[in-house]
C-alpha positions as CSV (number, residue, x, y, z in Angstrom):
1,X,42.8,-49.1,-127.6
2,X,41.3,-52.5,-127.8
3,X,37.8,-53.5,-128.6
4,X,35.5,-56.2,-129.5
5,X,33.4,-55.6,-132.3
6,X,29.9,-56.3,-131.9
7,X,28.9,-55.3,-135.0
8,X,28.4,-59.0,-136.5
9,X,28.5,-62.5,-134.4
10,X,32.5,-62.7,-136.0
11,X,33.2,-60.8,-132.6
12,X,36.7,-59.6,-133.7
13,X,39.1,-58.0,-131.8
14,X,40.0,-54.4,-133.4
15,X,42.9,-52.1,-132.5
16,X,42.5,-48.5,-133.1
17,X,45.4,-45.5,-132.5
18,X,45.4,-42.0,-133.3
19,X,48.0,-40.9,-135.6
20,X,49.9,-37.7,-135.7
21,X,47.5,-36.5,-137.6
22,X,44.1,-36.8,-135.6
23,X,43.2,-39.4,-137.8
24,X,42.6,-42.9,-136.3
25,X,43.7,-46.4,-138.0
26,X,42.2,-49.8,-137.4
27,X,43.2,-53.1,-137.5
28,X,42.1,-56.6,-136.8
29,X,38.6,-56.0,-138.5
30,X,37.4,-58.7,-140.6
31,X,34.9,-56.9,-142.2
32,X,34.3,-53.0,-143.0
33,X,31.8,-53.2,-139.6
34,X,34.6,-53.1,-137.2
35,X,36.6,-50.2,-138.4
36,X,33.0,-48.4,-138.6
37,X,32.2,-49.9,-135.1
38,X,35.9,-48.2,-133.6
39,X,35.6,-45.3,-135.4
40,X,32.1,-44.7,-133.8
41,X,33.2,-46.0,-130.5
42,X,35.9,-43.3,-130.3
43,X,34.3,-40.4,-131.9
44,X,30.8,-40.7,-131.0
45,X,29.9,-44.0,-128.7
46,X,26.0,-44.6,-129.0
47,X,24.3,-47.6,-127.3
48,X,20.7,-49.1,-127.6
49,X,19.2,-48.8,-124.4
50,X,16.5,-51.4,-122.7
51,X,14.2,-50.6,-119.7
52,X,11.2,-51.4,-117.9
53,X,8.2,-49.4,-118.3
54,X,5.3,-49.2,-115.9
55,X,1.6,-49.9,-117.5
56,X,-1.1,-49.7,-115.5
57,X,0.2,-52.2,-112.6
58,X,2.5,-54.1,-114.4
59,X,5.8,-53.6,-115.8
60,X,6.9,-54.0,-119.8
61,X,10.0,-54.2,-121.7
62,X,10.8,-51.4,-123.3
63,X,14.2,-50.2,-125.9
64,X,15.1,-47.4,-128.0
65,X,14.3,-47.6,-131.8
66,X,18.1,-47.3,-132.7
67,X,21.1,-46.5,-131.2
68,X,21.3,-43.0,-128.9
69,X,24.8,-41.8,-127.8
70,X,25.7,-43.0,-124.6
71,X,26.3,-39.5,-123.1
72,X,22.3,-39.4,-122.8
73,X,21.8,-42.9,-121.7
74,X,20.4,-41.8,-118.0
75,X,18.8,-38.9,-119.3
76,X,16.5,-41.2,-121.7
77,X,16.0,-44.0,-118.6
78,X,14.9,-40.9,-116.6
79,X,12.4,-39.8,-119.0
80,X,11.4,-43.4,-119.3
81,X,10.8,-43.8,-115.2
82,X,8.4,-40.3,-115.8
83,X,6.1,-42.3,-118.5
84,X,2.4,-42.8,-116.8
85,X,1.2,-45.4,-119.2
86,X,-2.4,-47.0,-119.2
87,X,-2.4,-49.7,-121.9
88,X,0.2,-51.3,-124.7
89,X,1.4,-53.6,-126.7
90,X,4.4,-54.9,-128.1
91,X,5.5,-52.9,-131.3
92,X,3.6,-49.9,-129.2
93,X,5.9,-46.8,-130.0
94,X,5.1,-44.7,-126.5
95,X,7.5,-41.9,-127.1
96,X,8.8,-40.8,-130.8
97,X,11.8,-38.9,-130.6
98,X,12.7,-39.1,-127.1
99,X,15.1,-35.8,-126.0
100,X,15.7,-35.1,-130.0
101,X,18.0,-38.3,-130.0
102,X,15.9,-39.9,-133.3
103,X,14.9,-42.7,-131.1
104,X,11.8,-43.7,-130.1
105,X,11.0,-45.6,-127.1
106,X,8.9,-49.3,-128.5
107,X,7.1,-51.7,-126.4
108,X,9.4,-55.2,-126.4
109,X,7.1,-57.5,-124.7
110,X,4.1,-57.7,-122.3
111,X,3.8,-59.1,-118.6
């Protein structure tokens, strides 16, 4: 499998194959980023996630804290659409820990 790292602005493009012994190999990576970043991406992918956020009767930016694996990406943007807001600002943390992913859900901007 081929990737682009995204890791660091280098952008490189890593390969990574299983070997016959469950363990992967990577190449291509410039730095110890991308073998992290392809290991991750085919053991456990995990994504940042950026939304909008209803506040009163406007609408804010919104993003996860860190990283939260991908299989919950439209879990967390449900929860997110449920949020009944009434005032924030940007650095507000609105939810800690959404669904026991580590991340909490932070105010990015206003309207």
């Amino acid at each position: 499998m081929e990737l682009t790292c995204i890791k660091c602005p280098i952008g490189c493009r890593v390969t990574i194959k299983e070997n016959t012994s469950g363990d992967y190999e990577v190449s291509g990576n410039l730095c110890p980023l991308g073998k992290q970043y392809a290991l991750e991406e085919m053991t456990a992918p995990k994504r940042i996630v950026t939304s909008l956020i209803r506040v009163n009767d406007k609408v804010y930016p919104c993003k996860t804290s860190t990283a939260i694996p991908k299989d919950k990406i439209f879990e967390v943007l449900e929860e997110i659409g449920k949020l009944k807001i009434f005032s924030a600002n940007v650095g507000d943390v609105v939810v800690k820990n959404i669904l026991n992913t580590d991340a909490d859900i932070v105010i990015t901007g206003t309207n």
